[in-house]
Every structure is written in C-alpha cells, then in structure tokens.
C-alpha positions as CSV (number, residue, x, y, z in Angstrom):
1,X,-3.6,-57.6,30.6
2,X,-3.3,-56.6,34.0
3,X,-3.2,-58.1,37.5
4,X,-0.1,-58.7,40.2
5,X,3.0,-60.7,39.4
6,X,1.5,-63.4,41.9
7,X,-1.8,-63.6,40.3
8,X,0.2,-64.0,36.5
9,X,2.7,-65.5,37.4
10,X,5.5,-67.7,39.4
11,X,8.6,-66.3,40.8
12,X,11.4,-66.1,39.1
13,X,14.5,-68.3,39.8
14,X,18.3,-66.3,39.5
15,X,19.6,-69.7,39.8
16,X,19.3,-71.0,36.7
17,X,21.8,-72.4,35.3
18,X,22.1,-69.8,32.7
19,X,21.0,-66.4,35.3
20,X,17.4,-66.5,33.7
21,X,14.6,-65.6,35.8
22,X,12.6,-68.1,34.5
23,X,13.1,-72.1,32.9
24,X,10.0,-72.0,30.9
25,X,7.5,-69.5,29.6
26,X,4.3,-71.6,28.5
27,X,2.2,-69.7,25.9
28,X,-1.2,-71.1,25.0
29,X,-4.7,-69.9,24.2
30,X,-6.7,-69.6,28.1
31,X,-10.3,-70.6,26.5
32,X,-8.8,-73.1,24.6
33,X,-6.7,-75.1,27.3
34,X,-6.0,-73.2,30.5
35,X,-8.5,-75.3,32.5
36,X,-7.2,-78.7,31.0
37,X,-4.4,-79.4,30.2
38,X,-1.7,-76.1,30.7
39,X,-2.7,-76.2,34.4
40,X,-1.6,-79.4,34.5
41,X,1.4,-78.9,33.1
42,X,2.0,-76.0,35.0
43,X,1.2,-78.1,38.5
44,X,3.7,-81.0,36.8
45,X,6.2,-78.8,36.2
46,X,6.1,-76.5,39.8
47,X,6.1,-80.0,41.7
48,X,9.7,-80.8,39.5
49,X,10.8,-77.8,40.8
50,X,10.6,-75.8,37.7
51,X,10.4,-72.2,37.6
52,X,7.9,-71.8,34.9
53,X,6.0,-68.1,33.6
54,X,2.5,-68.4,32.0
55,X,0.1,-65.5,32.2
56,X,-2.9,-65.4,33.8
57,X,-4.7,-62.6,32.6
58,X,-7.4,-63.1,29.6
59,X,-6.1,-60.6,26.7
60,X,-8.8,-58.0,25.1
61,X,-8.7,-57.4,21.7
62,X,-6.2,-54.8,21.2
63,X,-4.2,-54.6,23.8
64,X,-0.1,-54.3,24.2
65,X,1.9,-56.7,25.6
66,X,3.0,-55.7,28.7
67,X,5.9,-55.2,30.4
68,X,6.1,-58.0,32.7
69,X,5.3,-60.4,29.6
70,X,8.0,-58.0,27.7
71,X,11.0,-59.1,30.6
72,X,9.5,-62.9,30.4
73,X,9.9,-64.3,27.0
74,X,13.9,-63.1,27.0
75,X,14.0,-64.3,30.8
76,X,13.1,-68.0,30.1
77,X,15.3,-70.6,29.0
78,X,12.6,-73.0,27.6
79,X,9.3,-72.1,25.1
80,X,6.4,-74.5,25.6
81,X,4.1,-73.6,22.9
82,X,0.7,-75.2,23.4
83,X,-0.7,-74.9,20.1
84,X,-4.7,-75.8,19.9
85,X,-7.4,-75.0,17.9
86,X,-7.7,-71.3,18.2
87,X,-3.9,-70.5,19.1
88,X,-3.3,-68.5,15.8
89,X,-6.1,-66.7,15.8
90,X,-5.2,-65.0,18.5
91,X,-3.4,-61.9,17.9
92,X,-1.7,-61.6,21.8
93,X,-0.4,-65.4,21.0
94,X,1.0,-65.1,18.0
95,X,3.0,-61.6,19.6
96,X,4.2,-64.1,22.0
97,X,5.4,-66.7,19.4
98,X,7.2,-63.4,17.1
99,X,8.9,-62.5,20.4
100,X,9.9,-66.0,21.3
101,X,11.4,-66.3,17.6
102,X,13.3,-62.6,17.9
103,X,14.9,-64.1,20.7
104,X,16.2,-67.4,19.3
105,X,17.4,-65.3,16.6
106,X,20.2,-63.9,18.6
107,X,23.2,-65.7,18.0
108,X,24.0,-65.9,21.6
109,X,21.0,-67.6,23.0
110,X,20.6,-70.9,23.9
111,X,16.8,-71.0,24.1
112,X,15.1,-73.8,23.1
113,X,11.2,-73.6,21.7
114,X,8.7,-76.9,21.4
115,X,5.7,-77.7,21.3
C-alpha cells in the first residue's frame, strides 16, 4: 500500500479534543463499498468538519501494514467499521480491526469502535 499522505489520506487535526491527529479512521473493504457508500460518508463527515483517515490504496495480497496506517489507528479517536460482504475475508481488514481492538485494550483509551 503505497501512495502520498494526500492521496490516502486527510490531514490530521492536533486539536482534538483528546491531541489525536485524527476523529475517525474508517476501515472497509474498497471493491466492496469505496465507490458507494464510504465516500459518502467520508464527503458527510469532511463537510461536518471532521477529521477522518481512510486509506486509499488497494491492498495486494501479502503485504504489511504500513507505517502511516501503523500511526493512524492509535491516532483516531473514533473506529467506523464498514463491515460488508467480503470485509473478513480480507486479510489487510481484519489487521486493521486486531489493531483497532489492541488499542481499546489499553486501559487508558477512550476510543470508541462501531459499526
């Protein structure tokens, strides 16, 4: 998964209220819903003035998260999890969804996952 931070992604905000870089990171299967209904949600939410992450970038079988993705799951306050019809079977989303979970895990978060 490769490409610019502008291409993936939108900027990140400092001034949250909790000093994340990001209110919510959207994960979701691209061939299943990007086209539809995530960019809509994405539009929706940048026109509220939300500072959202969602990648870009197709994933190829077998490749590592990277390190932009790495920084943005623990950098967002919210987790919108668009779950459709191929989401699980998608090894890169369900990394996503682990590292989502890791992070609630910590005692000190405040995160919040839906879907």
């Amino acid at each position: 998964m490769a490409g610019t931070s502008e291409a993936r992604t939108s900027h990140g905000n400092l001034n949250t209220p909790d000093g994340s870089a990001y209110d919510v990171f959207v994960s979701f299967r691209g061939p299943d819903t990007r086209c539809v209904f995530t960019d809509v949600l994405y539009v929706f939410m940048k026109e509220k003035g939300i500072c959202v992450f969602r990648d870009m970038e197709e994933v190829r079988h077998g490749e590592e998260i990277g390190d932009e993705l790495r920084r943005a799951v623990p950098d967002s306050r919210i987790y919108v999890v668009v779950f459709s019809k191929d989401y699980a079977s998608s090894a890169w989303c369900l990394r996503e969804l682990a590292m989502m979970v890791d992070c609630l895990r910590d005692p000190a978060s405040r995160k919040v996952i839906t879907s």
